[in-house]
C-alpha positions as CSV (number, residue, x, y, z in Angstrom):
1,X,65.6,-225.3,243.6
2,X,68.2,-222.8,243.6
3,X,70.0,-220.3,245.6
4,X,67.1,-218.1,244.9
5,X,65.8,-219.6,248.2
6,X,69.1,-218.3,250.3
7,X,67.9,-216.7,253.5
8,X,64.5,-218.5,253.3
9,X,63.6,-221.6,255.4
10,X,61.5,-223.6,254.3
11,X,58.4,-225.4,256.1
12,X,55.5,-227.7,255.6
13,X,52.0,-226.6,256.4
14,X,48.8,-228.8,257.3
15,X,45.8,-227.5,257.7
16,X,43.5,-231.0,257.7
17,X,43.1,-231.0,254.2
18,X,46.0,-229.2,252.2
19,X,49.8,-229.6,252.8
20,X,51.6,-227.4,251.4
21,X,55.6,-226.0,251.5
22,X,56.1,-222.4,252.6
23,X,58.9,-220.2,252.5
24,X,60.1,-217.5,255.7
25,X,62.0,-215.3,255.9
26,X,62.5,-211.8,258.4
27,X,61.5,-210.7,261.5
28,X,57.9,-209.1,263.0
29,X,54.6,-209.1,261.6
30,X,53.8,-211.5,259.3
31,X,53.0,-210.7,255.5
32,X,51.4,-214.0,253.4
33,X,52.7,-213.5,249.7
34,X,51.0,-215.4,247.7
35,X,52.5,-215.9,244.2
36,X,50.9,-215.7,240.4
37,X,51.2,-217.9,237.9
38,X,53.3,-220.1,236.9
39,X,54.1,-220.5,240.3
40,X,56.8,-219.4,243.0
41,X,59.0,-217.6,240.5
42,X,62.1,-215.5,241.5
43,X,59.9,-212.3,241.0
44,X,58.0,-213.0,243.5
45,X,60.6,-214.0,246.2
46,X,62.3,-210.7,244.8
47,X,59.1,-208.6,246.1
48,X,59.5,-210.8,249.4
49,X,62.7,-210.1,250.6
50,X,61.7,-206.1,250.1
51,X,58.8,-207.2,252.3
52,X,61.1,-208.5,255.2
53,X,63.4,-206.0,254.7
54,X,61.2,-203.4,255.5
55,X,60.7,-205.2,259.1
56,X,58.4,-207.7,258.2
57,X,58.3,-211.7,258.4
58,X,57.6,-212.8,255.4
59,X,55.7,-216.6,253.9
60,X,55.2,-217.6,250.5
61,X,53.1,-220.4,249.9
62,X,54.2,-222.6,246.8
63,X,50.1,-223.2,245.6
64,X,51.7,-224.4,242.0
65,X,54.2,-224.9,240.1
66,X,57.6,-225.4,240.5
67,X,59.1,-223.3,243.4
68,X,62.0,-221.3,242.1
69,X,61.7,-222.1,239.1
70,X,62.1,-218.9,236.2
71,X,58.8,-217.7,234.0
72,X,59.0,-218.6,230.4
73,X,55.9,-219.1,228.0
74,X,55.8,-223.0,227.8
75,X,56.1,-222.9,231.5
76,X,53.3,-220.2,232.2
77,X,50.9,-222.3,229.6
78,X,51.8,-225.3,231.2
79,X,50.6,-224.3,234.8
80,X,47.4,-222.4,233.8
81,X,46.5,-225.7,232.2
82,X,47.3,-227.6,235.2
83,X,45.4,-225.5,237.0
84,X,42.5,-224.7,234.8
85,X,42.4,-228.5,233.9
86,X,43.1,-230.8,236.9
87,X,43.3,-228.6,240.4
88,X,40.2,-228.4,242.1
89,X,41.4,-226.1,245.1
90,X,40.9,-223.1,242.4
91,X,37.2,-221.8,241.5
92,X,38.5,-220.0,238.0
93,X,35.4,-219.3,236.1
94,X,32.4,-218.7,238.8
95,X,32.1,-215.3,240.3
96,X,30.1,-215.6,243.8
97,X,32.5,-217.7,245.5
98,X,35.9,-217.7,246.4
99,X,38.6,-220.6,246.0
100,X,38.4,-224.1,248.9
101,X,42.5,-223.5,249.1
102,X,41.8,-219.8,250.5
103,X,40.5,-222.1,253.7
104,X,44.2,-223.0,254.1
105,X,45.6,-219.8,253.6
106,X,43.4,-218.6,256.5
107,X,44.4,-221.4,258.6
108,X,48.1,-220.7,258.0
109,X,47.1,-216.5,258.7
110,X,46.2,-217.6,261.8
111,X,48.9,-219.6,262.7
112,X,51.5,-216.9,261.9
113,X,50.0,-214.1,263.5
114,X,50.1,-216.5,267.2
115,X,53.8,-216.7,265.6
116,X,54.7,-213.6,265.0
117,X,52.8,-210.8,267.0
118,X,51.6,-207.4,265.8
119,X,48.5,-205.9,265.4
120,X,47.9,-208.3,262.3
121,X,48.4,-210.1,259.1
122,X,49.4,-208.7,255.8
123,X,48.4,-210.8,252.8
124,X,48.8,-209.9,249.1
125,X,47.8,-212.2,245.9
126,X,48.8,-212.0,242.2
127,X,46.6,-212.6,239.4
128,X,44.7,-215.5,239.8
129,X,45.5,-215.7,243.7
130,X,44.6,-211.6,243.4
131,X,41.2,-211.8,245.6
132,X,42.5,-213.9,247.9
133,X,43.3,-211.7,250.3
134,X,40.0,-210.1,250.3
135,X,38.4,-213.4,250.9
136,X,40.7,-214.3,254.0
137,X,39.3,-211.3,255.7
138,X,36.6,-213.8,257.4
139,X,40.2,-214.8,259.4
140,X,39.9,-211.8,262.2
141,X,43.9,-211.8,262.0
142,X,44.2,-210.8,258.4
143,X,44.0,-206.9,258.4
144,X,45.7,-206.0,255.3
145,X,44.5,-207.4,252.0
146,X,46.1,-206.5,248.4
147,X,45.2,-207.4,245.7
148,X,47.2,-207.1,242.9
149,X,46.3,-207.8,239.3
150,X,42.9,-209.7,240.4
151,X,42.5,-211.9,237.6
152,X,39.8,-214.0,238.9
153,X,36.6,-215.1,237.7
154,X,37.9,-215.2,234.4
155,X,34.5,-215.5,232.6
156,X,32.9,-212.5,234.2
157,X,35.2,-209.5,234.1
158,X,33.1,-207.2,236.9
159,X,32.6,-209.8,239.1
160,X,34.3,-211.1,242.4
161,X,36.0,-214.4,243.6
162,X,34.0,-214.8,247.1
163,X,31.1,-214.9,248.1
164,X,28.0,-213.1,249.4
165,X,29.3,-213.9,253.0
166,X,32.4,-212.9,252.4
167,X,31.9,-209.8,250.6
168,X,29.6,-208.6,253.6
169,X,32.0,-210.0,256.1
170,X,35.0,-207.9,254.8
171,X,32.6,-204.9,254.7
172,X,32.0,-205.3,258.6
173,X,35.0,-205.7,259.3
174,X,36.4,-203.1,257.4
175,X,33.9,-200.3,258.9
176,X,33.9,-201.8,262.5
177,X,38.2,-202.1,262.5
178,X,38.6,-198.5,260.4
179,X,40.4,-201.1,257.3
180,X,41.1,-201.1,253.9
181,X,42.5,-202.6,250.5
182,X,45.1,-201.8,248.2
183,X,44.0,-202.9,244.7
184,X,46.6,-202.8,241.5
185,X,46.4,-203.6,237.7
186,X,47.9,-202.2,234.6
187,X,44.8,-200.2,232.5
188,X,45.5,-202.2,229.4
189,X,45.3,-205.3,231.5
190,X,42.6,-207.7,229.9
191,X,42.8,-210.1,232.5
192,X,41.9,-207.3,234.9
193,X,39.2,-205.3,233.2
194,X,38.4,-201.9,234.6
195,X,34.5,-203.0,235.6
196,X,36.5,-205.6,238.5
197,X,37.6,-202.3,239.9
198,X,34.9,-200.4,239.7
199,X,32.9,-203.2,241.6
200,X,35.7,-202.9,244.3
201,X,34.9,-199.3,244.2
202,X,31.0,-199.9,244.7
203,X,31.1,-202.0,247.2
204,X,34.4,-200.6,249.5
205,X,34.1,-196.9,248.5
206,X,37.0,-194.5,249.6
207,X,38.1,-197.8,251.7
208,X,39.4,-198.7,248.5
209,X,42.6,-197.6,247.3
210,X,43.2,-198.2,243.5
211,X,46.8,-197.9,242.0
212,X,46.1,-198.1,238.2
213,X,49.3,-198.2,235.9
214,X,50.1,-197.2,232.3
215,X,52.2,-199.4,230.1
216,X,54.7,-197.1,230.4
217,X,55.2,-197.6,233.8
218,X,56.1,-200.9,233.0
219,X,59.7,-202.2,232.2
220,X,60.8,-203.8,229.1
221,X,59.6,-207.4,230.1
222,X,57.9,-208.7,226.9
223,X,57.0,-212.3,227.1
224,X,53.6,-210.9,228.4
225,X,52.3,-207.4,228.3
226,X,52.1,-205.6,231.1
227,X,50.4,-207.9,234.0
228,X,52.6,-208.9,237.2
229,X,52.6,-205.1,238.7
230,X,54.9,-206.3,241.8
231,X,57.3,-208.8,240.2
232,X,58.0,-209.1,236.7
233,X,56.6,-205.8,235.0
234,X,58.1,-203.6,238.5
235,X,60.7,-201.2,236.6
236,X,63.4,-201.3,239.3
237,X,65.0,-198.9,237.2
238,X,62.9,-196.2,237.7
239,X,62.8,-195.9,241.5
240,X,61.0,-192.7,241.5
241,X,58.7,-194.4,238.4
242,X,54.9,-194.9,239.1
243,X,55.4,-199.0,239.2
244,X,58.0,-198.8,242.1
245,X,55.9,-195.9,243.9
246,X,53.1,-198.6,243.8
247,X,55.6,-201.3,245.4
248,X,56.6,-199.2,248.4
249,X,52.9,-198.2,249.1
250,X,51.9,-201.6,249.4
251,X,54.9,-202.3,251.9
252,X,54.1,-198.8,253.3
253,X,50.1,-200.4,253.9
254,X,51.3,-203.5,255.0
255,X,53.6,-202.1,257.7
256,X,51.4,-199.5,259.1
257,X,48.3,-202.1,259.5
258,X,50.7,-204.9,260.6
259,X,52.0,-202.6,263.4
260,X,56.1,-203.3,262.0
C-alpha cells in the first residue's frame, strides 16, 4: 500500500458470505467503482477521485489483487490466472448468468445508498467486472449502471454475464424508472467484440448509450492495446480528445441519475 490511498478510508465489508476491503472517499451520492484486472490499480483510484470530485461519494471494492499496487504484464497474467484458475465468486466462461460476488456488491449498494442519500446508486465495472453493474440492477438502489469494456463471458463474444431474470429485471426497471446504461469499449477491442454491443443494443434499445473509441483516442500506453477506456488507455492529455469526452459523460450520467 501506498500513498496512492491518501484521502481514502478504508473499510471492511460483510455481507454473510464475502468480506471484502473497500475504499471511500467524497461526499453525496454514492458511486460503486469497481476495478479491472489485475486488481485495485492506481488507474482506477485515479478515475475515482474525479468521481468524488465531481460531488460524489465514492467506494472501490478491492475484488483481487493487490490494492495499490501498479499494472505490469507478469502482474496482470498473474491475476487472470488467479482468477480464471482458483476464484469461484467469478462465472468467466458461461453466458446466462452473472457472477455469485455481484450478490455482495448489491448488498454493499444498498448499504451505501441508506449511507449516503440521493435519488440512487452509481456503479461502473471494468472488463471482467464490466456487466456487473447491469446485473446489480435487481438491487432497486442501483440506478446507474456502466459498463465499461465488458469483457465477460469470455467464450461467447455476443453474449451476457446475467441471467434471464436479470436481463428482464433491468428491462422493467429501466422502462418503469425512465433509466439507462452507459456502455464503452475500444472498436479494435477483442475482449469486447462488437456483437456484445449489439446484444446491449437489442435488448435496451435507445436506452442504451454506446461510447465506441478508436485507437487513436487512446494514449500511448502499450503494455496492452487499447482496453481500460477509464483508467489506463484515458489520454489525459487530450482533454477535449474523444477518450476524456467519454470520462466526463459517465461522471455527467452518474451525477444526474444519482441526484449530486
Amino acid at each position: 500500500m501506498s500513498d496512492v490511498f491518501e484521502g481514502f478510508e478504508r473499510f471492511e465489508f460483510d455481507d454473510g458470505r464475502w468480506s471484502r476491503s473497500v475504499w471511500r472517499m467524497g461526499t453525496g451520492p454514492a458511486v460503486i467503482v469497481v476495478h479491472e484486472i489485475p486488481g485495485l490499480h492506481p488507474g482506477v483510484l485515479a478515475f475515482a477521485r474525479e468521481v468524488a470530485a465531481s460531488g460524489m461519494t465514492v467506494f472501490c471494492p478491492s475484488l483481487f489483487g493487490e490494492p495499490g499496487r501498479p499494472v505490469s504484464r507478469g502482474y496482470g497474467a498473474a491475476s487472470s490466472l488467479q482468477i480464471a484458475c482458483v476464484r469461484r465468486e467469478f462465472n468467466l466462461w458461461r453466458g446466462g448468468r452473472s457472477s455469485p460476488i455481484v450478490d455482495w456488491l448489491r448488498a454493499l449498494a444498498r448499504q451505501v445508498h441508506a449511507e449516503c442519500g440521493g435519488k440512487g446508486v452509481g456503479a461502473v465495472g471494468m472488463c471482467v467486472t464490466g456487466g456487473f453493474a447491469l446485473a446489480m440492477m435487481t438491487e432497486p438502489s442501483v440506478v446507474a449502471p456502466v459498463l465499461s469494456q465488458p469483457s465477460l463471458p469470455v467464450t461467447a463474444k455476443g453474449d451476457l454475464d446475467l441471467s434471464d431474470e436479470e436481463l428482464a429485471c433491468a428491462r422493467r426497471r429501466f422502462e418503469a424508472e425512465d433509466l439507462s446504461l452507459i456502455a464503452l469499449r475500444y472498436k479494435s477491442d477483442w475482449h469486447v467484440q462488437g456483437g456484445r454491443f449489439s446484444r446491449l443494443k437489442a435488448e435496451f434499445g435507445e436506452r442504451a448509450e454506446l461510447i465506441e473509441l478508436e485507437d487513436a483516442d487512446a494514449n500511448g500506453y502499450r503494455v496492452i492495446p487499447p482496453h481500460s477506456v477509464l483508467t489506463l488507455h484515458l489520454d489525459r492529455d487530450r482533454p477535449d480528445g474523444a477518450g476524456m469526452a467519454a470520462a466526463r459523460r459517465v461522471i455527467a450520467f452518474f451525477r444526474e441519475r444519482t441526484g449530486a
